[in-house]
MIVEX-788976 format. One record per residue: residue in three letters; y, x, z of N, C-alpha, C in turn. Coordinates in steps of 0.1 Angstrom, whole numbers, always signed. Layout:
<atoms>
+---------+-------+-------+-------+-------+-------+-------+-------+-------+-------+
: residuo :  n_py :  n_px :  n_pz : ca_py : ca_px : ca_pz :  c_py :  c_px :  c_pz :
+---------+-------+-------+-------+-------+-------+-------+-------+-------+-------+
:     ALA :     Y :     X :     Z :     Y :     X :     Z :     Y :     X :     Z :
...
+---------+-------+-------+-------+-------+-------+-------+-------+-------+-------+
</atoms>
This chain:
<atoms>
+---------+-------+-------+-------+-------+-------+-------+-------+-------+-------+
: residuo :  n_py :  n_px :  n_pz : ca_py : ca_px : ca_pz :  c_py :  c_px :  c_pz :
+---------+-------+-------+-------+-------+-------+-------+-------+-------+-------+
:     UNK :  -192 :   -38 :  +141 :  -185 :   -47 :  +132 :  -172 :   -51 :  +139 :
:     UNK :  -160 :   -53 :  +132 :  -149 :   -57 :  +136 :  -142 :   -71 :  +129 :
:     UNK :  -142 :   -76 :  +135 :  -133 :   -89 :  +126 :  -116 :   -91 :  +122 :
:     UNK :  -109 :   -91 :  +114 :  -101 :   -83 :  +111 :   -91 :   -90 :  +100 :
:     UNK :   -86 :  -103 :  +106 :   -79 :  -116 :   +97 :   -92 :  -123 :   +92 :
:     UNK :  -101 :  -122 :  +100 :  -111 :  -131 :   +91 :  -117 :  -126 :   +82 :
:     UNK :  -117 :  -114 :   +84 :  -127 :  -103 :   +75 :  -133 :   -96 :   +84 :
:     UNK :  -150 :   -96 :   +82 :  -159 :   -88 :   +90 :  -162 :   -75 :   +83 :
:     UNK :  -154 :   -66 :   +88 :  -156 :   -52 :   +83 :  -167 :   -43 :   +91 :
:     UNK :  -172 :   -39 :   +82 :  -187 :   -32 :   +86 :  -186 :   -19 :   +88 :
:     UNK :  -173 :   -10 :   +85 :  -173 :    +9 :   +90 :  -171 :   +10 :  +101 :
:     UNK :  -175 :   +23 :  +105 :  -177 :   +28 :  +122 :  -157 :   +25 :  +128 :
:     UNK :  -157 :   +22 :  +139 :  -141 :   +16 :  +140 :  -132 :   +32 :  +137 :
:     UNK :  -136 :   +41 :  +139 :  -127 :   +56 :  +135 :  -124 :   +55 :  +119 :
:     UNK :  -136 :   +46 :  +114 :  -132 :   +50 :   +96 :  -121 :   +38 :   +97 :
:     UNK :  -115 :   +26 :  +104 :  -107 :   +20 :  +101 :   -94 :   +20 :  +100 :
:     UNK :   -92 :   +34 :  +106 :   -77 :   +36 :  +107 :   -75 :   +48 :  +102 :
:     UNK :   -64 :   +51 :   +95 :   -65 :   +70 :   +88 :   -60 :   +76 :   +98 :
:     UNK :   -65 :   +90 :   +96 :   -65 :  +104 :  +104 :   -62 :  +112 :   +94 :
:     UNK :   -63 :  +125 :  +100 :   -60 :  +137 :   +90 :   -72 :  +136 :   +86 :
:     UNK :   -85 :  +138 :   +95 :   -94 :  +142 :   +92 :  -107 :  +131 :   +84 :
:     UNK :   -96 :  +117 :   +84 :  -102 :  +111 :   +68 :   -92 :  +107 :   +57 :
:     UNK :   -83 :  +111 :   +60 :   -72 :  +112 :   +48 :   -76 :  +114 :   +35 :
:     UNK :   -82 :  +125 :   +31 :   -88 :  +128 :   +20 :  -104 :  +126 :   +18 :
:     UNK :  -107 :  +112 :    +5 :  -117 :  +110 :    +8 :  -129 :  +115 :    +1 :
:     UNK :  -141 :  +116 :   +11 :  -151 :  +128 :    -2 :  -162 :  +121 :    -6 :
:     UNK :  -172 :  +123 :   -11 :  -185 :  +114 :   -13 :  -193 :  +126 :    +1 :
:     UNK :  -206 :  +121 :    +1 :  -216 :  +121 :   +12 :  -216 :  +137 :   +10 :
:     UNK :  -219 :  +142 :    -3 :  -221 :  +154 :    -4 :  -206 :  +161 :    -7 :
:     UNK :  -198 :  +164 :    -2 :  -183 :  +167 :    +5 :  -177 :  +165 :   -12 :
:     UNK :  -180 :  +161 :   -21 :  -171 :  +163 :   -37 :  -163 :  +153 :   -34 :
:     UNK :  -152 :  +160 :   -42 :  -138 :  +153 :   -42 :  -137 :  +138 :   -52 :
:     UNK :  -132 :  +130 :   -49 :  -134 :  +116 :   -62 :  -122 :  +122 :   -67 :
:     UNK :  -124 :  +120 :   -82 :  -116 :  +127 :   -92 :  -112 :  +117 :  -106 :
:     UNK :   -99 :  +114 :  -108 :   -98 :  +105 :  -120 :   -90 :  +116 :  -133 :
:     UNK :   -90 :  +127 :  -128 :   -83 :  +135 :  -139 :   -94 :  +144 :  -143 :
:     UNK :   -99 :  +139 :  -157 :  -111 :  +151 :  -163 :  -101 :  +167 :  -165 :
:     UNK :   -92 :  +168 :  -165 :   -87 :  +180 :  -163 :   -88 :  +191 :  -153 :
:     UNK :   -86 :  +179 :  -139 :   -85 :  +183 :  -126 :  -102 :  +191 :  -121 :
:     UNK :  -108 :  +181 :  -126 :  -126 :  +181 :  -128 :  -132 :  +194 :  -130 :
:     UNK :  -127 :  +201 :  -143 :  -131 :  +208 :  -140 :  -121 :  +222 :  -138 :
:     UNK :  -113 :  +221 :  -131 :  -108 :  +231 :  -129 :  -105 :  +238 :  -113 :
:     UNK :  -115 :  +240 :  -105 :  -121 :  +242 :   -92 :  -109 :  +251 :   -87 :
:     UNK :  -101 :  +260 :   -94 :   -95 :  +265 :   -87 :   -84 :  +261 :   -87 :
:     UNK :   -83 :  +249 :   -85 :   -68 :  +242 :   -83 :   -71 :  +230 :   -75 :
:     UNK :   -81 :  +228 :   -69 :   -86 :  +221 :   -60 :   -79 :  +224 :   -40 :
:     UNK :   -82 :  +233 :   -40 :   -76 :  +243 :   -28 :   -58 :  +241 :   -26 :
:     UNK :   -53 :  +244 :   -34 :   -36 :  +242 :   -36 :   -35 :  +229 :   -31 :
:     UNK :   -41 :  +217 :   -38 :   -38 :  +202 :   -39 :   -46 :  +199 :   -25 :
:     UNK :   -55 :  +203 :   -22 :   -54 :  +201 :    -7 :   -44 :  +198 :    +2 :
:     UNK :   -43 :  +215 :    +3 :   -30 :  +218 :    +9 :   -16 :  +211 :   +13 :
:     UNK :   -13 :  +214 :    -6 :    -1 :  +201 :    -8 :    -4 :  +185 :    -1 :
:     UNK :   -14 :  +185 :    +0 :   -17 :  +166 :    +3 :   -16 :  +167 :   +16 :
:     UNK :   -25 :  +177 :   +27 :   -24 :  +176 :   +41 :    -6 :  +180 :   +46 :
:     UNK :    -3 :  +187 :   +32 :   +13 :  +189 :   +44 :   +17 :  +178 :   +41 :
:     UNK :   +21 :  +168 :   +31 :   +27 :  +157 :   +26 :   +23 :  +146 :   +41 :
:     UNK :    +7 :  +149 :   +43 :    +0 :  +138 :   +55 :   +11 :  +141 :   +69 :
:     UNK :   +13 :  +156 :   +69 :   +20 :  +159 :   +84 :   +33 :  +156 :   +82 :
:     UNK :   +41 :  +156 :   +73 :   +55 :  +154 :   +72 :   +57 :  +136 :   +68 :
:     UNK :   +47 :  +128 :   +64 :   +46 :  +114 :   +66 :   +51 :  +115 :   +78 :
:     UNK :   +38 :  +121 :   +87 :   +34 :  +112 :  +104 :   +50 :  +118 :  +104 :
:     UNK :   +50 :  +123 :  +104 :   +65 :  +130 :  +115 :   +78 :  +118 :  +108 :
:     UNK :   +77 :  +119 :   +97 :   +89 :  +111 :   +88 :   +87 :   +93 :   +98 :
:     UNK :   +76 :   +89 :   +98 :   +78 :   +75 :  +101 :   +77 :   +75 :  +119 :
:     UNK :   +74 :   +88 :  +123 :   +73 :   +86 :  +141 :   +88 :   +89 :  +142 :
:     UNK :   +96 :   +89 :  +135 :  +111 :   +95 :  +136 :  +121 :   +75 :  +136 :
:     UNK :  +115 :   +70 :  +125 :  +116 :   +55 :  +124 :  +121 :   +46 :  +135 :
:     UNK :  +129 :   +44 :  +136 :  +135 :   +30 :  +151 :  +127 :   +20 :  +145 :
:     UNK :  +117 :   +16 :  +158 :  +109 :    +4 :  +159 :  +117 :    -5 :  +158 :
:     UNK :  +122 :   -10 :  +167 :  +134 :   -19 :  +165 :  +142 :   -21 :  +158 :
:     UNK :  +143 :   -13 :  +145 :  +150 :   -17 :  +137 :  +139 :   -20 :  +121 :
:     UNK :  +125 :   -14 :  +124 :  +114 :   -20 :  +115 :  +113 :   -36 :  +121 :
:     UNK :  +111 :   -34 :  +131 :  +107 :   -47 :  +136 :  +122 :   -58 :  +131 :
:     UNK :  +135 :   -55 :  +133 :  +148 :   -65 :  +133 :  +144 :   -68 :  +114 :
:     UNK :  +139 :   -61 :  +105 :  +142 :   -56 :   +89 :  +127 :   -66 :   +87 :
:     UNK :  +116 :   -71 :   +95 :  +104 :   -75 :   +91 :  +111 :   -91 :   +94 :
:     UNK :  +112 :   -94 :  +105 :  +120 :  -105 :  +110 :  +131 :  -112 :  +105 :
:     UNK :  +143 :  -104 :   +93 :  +150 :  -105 :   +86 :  +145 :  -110 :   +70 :
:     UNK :  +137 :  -106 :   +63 :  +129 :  -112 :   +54 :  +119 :  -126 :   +56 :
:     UNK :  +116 :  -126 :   +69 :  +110 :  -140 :   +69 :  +118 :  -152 :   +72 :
:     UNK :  +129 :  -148 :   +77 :  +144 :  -154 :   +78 :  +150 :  -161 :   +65 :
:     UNK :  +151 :  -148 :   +57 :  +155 :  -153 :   +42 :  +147 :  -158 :   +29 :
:     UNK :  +132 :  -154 :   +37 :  +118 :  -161 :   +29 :  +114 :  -168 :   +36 :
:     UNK :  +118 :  -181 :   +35 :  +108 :  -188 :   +51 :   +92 :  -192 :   +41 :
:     UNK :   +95 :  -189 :   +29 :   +80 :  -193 :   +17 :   +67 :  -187 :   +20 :
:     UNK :   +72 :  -173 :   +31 :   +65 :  -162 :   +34 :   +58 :  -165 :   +50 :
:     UNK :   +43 :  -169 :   +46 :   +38 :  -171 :   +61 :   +29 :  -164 :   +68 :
:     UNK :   +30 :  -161 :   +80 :   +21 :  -153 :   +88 :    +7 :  -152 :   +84 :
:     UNK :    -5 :  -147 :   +82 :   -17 :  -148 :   +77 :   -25 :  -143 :   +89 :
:     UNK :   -33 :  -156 :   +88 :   -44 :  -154 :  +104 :   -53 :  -151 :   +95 :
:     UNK :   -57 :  -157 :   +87 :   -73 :  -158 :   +85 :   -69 :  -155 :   +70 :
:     UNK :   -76 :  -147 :   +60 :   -77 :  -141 :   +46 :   -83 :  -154 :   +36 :
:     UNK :   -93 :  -157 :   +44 :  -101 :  -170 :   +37 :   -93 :  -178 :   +30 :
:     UNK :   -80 :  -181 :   +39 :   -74 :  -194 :   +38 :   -63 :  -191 :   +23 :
:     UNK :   -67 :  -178 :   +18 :   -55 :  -174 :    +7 :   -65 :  -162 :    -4 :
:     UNK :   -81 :  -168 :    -2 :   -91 :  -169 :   -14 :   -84 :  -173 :   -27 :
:     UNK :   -84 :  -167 :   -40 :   -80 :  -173 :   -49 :   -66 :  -181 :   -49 :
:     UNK :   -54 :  -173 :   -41 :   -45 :  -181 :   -43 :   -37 :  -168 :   -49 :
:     UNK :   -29 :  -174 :   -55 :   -20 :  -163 :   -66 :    -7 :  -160 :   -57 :
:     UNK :    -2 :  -149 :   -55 :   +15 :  -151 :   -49 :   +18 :  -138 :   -45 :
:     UNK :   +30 :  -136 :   -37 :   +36 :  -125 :   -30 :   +26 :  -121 :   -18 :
:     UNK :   +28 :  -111 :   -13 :   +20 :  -105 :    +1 :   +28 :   -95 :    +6 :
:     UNK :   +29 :   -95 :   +19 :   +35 :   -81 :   +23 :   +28 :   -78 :   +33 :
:     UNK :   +25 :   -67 :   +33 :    +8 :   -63 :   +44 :   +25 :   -51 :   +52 :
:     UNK :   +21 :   -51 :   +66 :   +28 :   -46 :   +76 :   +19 :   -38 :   +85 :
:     UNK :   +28 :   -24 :   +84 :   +17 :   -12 :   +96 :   +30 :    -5 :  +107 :
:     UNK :   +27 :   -21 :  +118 :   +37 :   -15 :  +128 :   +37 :    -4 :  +135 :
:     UNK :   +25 :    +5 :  +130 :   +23 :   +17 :  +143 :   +31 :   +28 :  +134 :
:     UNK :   +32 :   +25 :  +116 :   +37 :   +39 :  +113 :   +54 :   +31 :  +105 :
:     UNK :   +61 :   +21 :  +112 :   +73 :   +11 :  +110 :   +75 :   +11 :   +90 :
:     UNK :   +60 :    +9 :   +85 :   +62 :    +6 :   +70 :   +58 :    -2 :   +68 :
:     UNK :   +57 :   -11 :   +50 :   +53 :   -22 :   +48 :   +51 :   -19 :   +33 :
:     UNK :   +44 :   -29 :   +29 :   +40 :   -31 :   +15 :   +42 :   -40 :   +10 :
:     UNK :   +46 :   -44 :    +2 :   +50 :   -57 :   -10 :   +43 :   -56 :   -24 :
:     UNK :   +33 :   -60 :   -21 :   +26 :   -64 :   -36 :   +25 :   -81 :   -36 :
:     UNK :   +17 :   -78 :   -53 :   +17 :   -95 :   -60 :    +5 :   -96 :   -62 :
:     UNK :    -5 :  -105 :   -61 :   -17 :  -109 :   -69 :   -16 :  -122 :   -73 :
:     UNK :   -22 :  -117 :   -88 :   -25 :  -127 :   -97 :   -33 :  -129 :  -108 :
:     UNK :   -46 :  -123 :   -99 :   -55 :  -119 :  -110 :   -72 :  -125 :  -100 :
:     UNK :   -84 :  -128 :  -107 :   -95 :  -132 :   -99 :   -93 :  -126 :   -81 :
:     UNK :   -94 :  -138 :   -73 :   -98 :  -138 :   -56 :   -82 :  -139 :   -54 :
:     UNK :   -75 :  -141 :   -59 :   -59 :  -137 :   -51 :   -57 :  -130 :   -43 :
:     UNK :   -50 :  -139 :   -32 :   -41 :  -125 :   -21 :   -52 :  -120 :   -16 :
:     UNK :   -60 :  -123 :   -11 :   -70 :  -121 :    -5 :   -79 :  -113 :   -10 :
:     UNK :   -89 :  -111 :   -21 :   -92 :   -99 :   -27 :   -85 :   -87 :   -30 :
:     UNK :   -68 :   -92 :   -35 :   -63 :   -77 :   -35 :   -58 :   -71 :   -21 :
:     UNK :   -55 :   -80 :   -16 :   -55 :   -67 :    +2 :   -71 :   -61 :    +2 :
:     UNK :   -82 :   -69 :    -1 :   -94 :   -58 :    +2 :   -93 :   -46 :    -4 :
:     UNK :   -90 :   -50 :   -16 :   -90 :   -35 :   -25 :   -85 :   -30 :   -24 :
:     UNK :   -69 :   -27 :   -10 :   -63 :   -18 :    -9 :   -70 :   -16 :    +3 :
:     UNK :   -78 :   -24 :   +14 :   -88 :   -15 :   +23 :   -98 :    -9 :   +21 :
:     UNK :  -104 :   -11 :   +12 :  -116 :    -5 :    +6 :  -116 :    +6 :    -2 :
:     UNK :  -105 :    +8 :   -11 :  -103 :   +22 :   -24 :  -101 :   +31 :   -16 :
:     UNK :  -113 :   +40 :   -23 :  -110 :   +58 :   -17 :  -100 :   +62 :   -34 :
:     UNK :   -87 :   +61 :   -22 :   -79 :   +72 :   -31 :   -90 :   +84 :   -37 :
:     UNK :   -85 :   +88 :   -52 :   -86 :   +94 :   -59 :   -80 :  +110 :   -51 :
:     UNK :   -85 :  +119 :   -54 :   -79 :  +136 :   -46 :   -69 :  +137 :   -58 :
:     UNK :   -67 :  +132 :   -69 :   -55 :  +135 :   -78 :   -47 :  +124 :   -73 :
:     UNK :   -49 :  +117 :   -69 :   -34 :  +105 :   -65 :   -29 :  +106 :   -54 :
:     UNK :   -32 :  +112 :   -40 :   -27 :  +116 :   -27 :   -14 :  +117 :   -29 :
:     UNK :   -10 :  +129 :   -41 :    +3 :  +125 :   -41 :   +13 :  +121 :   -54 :
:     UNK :   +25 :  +118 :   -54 :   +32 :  +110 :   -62 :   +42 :  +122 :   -62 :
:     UNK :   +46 :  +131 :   -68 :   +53 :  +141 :   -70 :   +52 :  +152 :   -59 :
:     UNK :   +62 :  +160 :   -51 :   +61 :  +170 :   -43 :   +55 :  +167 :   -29 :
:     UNK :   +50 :  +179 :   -25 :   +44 :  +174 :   -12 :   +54 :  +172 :    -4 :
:     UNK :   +72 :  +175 :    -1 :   +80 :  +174 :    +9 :   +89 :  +158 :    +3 :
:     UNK :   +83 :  +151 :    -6 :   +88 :  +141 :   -13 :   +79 :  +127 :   -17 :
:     UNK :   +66 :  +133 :   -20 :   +56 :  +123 :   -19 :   +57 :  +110 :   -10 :
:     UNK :   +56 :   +97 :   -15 :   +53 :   +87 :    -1 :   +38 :   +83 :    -4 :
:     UNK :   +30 :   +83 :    +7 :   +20 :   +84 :   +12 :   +19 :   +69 :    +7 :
:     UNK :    +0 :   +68 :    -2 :    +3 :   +51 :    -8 :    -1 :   +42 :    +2 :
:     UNK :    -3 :   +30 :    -6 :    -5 :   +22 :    +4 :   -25 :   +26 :    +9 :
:     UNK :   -31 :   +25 :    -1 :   -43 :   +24 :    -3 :   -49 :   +39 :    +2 :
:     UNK :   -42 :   +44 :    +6 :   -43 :   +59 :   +20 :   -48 :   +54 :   +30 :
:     UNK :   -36 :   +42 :   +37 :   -42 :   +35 :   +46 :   -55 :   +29 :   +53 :
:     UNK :   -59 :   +27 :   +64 :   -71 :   +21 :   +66 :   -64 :    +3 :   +67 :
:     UNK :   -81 :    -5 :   +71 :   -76 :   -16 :   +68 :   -72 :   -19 :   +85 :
:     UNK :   -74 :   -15 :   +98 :   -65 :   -18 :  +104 :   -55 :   -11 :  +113 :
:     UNK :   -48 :    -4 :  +103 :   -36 :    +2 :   +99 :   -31 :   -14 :   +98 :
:     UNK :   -32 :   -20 :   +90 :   -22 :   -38 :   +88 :   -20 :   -44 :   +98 :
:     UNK :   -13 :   -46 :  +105 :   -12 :   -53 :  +114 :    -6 :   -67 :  +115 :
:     UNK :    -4 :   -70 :  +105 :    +4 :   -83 :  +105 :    +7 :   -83 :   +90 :
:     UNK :    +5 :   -97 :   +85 :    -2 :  -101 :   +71 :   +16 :  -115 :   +67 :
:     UNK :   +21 :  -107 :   +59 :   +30 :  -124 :   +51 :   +26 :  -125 :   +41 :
:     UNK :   +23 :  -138 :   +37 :   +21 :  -145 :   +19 :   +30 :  -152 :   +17 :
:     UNK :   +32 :  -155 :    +2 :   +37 :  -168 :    +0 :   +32 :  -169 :   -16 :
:     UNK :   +24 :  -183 :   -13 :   +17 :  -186 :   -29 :   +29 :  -188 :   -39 :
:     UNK :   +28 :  -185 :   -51 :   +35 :  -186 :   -60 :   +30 :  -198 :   -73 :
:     UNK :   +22 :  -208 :   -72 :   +18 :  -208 :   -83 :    +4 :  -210 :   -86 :
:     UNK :    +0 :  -215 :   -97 :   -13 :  -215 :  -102 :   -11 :  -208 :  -118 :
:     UNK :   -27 :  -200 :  -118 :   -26 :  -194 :  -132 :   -25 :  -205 :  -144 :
:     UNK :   -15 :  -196 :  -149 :   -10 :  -203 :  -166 :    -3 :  -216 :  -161 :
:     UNK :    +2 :  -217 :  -153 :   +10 :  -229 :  -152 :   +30 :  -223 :  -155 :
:     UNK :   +32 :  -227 :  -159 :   +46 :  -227 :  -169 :   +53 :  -218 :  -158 :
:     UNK :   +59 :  -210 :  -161 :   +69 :  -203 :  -152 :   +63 :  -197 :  -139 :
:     UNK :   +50 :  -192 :  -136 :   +48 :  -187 :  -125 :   +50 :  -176 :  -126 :
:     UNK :   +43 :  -166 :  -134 :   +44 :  -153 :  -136 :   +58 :  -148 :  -130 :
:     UNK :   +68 :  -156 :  -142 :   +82 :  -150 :  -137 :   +85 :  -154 :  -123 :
:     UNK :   +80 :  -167 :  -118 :   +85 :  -168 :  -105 :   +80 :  -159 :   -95 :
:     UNK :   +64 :  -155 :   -99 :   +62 :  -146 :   -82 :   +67 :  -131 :   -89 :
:     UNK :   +70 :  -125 :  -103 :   +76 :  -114 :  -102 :   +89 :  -111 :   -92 :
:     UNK :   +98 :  -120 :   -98 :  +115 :  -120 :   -89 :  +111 :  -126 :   -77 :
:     UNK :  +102 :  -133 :   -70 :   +98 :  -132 :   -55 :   +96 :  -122 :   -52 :
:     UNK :   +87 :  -114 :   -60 :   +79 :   -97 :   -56 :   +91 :   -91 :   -54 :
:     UNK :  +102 :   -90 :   -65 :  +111 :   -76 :   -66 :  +126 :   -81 :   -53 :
:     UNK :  +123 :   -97 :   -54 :  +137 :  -100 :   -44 :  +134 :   -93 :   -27 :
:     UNK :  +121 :   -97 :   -23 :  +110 :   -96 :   -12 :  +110 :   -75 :   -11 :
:     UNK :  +110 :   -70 :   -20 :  +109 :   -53 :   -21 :  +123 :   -50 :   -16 :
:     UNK :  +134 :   -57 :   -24 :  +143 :   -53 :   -21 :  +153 :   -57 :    -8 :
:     UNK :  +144 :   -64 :    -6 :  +156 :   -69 :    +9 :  +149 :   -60 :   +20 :
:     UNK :  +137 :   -54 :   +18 :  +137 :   -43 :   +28 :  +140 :   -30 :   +27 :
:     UNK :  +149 :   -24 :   +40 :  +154 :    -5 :   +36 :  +144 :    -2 :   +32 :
:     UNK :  +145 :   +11 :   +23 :  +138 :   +17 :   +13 :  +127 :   +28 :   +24 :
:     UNK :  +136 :   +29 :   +37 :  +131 :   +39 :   +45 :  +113 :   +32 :   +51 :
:     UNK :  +113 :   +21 :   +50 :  +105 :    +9 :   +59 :   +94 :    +9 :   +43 :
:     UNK :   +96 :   +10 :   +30 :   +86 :    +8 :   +20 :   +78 :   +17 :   +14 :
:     UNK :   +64 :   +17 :   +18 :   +56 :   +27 :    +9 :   +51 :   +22 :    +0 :
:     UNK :   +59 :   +11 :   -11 :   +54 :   +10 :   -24 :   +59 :   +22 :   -30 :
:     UNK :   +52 :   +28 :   -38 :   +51 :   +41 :   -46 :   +60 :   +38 :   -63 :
:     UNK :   +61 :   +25 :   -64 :   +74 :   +23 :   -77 :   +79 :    +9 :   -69 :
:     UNK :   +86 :    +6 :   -80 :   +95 :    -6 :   -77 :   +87 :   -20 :   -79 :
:     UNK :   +89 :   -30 :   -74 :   +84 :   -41 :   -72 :   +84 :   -46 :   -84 :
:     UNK :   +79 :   -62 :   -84 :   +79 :   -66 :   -98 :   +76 :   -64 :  -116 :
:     UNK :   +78 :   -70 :  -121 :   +73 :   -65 :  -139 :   +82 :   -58 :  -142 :
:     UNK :   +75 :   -49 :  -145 :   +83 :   -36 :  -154 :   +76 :   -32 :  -168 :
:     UNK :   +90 :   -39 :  -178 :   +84 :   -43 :  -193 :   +81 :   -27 :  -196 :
:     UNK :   +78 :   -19 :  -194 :   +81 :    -6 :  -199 :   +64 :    +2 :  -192 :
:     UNK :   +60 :   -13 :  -182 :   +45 :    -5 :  -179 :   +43 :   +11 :  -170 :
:     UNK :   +32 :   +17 :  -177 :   +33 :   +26 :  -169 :   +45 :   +40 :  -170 :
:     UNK :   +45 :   +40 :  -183 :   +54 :   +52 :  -184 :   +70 :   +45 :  -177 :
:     UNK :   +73 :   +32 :  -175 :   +85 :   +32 :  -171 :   +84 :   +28 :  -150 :
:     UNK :   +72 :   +29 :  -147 :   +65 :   +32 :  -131 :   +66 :   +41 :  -128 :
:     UNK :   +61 :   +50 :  -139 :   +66 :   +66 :  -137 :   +77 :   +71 :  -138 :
:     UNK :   +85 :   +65 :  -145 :  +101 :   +72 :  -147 :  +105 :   +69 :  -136 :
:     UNK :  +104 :   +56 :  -130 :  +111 :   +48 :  -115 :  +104 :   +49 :  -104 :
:     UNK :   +98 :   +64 :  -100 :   +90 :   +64 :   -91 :   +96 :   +64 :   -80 :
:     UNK :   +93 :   +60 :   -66 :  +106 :   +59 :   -52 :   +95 :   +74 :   -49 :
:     UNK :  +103 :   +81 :   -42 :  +101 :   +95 :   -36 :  +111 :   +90 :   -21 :
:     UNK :  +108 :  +103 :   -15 :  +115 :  +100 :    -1 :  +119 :  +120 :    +5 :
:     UNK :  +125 :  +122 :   +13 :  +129 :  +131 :   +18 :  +124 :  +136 :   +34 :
:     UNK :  +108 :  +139 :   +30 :  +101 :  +145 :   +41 :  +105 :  +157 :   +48 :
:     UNK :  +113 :  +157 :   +55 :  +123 :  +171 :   +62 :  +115 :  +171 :   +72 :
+---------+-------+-------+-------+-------+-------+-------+-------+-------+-------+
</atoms>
């Protein structure tokens, strides 16, 4: 067991951090988790999308071990400067059921994440569900494998290294929604694009999924 912001996580400590060799996740009996009934059954296109996903995995590592620490680290330090609303998170407990911004930080690969919760458990339940989800073998990637940015929920949970919140609000109270959205999208945007593996753009987007998809961020894995 590891304790881990005040969460006692119960996987062996290797499953808590990604590798190549748990990047892609399987059930017990090696089958791929699959959310495209197309993909399902079409076996011989399974092999390719491998492929494509482990080179996207090697051209990540290499993309973010290229990264100046020092200037991830100056660009994390800079947002809490201009968000002072945004506070360090010891303990997960303490942000049970609270609604707001989050930015979950993985100083070993110099990226970050900016999501919102505001939906049952708050900040705090939706960071589990981005430690806990076995990516889907159709979602590994977000367009090409030399373009793809690796999601957040690839990651293990201590991959995070350092946790910011800032509550926004209580549900249905007059104007929150819109306030922690433009917290969400001001908070995405004040960090380089190089430093974010959100996979679209921050905040509400009236346009939903098909307009997540049109605005997808990609990156240039050379």
């Amino acid at each position: 067991m590891v304790e881990h912001f005040g969460v006692t996580l119960l996987q062996p400590e290797a499953d808590l951090r990604l590798s190549r060799e748990n990047y892609i996740c399987t059930t017990r009996d090696g089958r791929y988790y699959l959310e495209d009934g197309r993909l399902k059954h079409s076996p011989e296109r399974w092999e390719p999308l491998r492929q494509a996903a482990l080179e996207n995995f090697d051209r990540t590592m290499a993309y973010c071990a290229r990264l100046d620490q020092g200037a991830f680290a100056d660009a994390i330090e800079a947002v809490r400067g201009r968000f002072p609303q945004l506070e360090a998170v010891e303990d997960l407990g303490r942000w049970r059921d609270v609604h707001g911004v989050y930015v979950m930080v993985l100083d070993r690969y110099r990226q970050a994440y900016v999501g919102l919760a505001r939906s049952r458990g708050g900040i705090r339940q939706r960071i589990l569900v981005h430690w806990q989800r076995k990516l889907a073998f159709n979602r590994l990637l977000s367009g090409p494998a030399a373009k793809s940015i690796l999601s957040i929920d690839s990651f293990r949970a201590l991959d995070t290294t350092r946790i910011l919140a800032a509550a926004t609000g209580r549900p249905g109270e007059a104007g929150a929604r819109e306030a922690a959205s433009r917290l969400e999208r001001a908070v995405f945007e004040a960090l380089p694009g190089e430093f974010l593996c959100n996979r679209t753009l921050a905040g509400d987007l009236p346009g939903g999924l098909h307009e997540a998809m049109a605005r997808r961020r990609t990156r240039q894995l050379v």
